[in-house]
N, C-alpha and C positions, 0 to 999 in steps of 0.2 A: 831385288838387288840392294835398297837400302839397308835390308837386314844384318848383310857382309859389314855395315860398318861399325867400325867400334864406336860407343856413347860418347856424345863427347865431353871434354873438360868443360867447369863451370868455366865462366869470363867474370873476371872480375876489373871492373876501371880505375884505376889510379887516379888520383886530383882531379882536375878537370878533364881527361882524357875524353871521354863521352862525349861532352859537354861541345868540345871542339871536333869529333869523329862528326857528331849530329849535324855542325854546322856546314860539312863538305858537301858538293855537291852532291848527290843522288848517286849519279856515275859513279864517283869516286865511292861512296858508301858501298854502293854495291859489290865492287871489284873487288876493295879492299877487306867486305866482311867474307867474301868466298874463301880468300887469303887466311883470316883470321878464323872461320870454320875449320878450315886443311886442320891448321896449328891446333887448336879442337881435339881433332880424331889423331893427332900426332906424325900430320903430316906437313910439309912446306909447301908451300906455291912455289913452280920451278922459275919461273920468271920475275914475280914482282917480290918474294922474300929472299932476304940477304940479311948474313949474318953483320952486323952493326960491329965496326972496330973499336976497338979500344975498350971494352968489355970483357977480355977475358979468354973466355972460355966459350964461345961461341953460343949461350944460350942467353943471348939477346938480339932480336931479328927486328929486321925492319923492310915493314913494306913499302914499299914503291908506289906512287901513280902520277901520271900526269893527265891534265886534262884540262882544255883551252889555253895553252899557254905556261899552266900553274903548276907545281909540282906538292904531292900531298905526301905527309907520309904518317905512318902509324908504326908504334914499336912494341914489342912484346916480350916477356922473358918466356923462357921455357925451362926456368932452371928449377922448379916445382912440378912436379909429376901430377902431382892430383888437381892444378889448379893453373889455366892461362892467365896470367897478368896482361893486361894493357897498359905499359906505363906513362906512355905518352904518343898523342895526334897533335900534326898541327900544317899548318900548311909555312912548306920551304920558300925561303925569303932571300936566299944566299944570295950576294955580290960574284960570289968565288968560286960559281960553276956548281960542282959536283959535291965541294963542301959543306955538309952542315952545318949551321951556324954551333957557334961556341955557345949563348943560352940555351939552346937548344937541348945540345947533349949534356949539358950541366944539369938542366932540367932530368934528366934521363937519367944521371948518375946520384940525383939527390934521391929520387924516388925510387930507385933500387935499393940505396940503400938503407932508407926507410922500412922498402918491404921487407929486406935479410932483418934487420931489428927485429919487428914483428914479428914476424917468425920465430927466430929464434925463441922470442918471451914468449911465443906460444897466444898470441893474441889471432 
């Protein structure tokens, strides 16, 4: 059965993205790399990926987890076919419920648009 699946996309981490995935708990690694495989093979998690607003175009996702309490999340673009971006993990700290913090997505919006740069010049 694994044959059926297509190979997946490399992963590549954005700034510290890693850095901060490594430091989640276990659980949460887990969950969220099954999440992050799907996106891989060009598929979504039906439950914990949702496409992130204020992006656009719908190829910026953001996973979901909670666990003890803590809400984690991880984001990805899918706007490169040959290549999953991780652009940013970190664990949610909101005041404001269901809102992500304002550095957060700023965070998310510098580094996209660093990656479209790159890109572009072909780096």
């Amino acid at each position: 059965m694994a044959d059926d699946l297509p190979a997946p996309k490399p992963l590549i981490w954005r700034g510290a993205s890693k850095t901060a995935f490594m430091a989640f708990p276990a659980a949460v690694q887990r969950e969220m790399g099954y999440a992050i495989f799907l996106a891989q093979i060009g598929e979504r998690h039906p439950s914990t990926a949702k496409t992130l607003k204020g992006f656009g175009s719908g190829t910026v996702i953001e996973v979901r987890e909670s666990y003890v309490g803590n809400a984690y999340r991880a984001v990805y673009t899918v706007r490169y076919p040959d290549v999953l971006y991780i652009l940013h993990a970190f664990q949610k700290k909101s005041t404001k419920g269901t809102t992500t913090p304002r550095a957060e997505i700023e965070t998310i919006h510098r580094r996209l648009r660093e990656l479209i740069k790159e890109r572009e010049q072909g780096k």
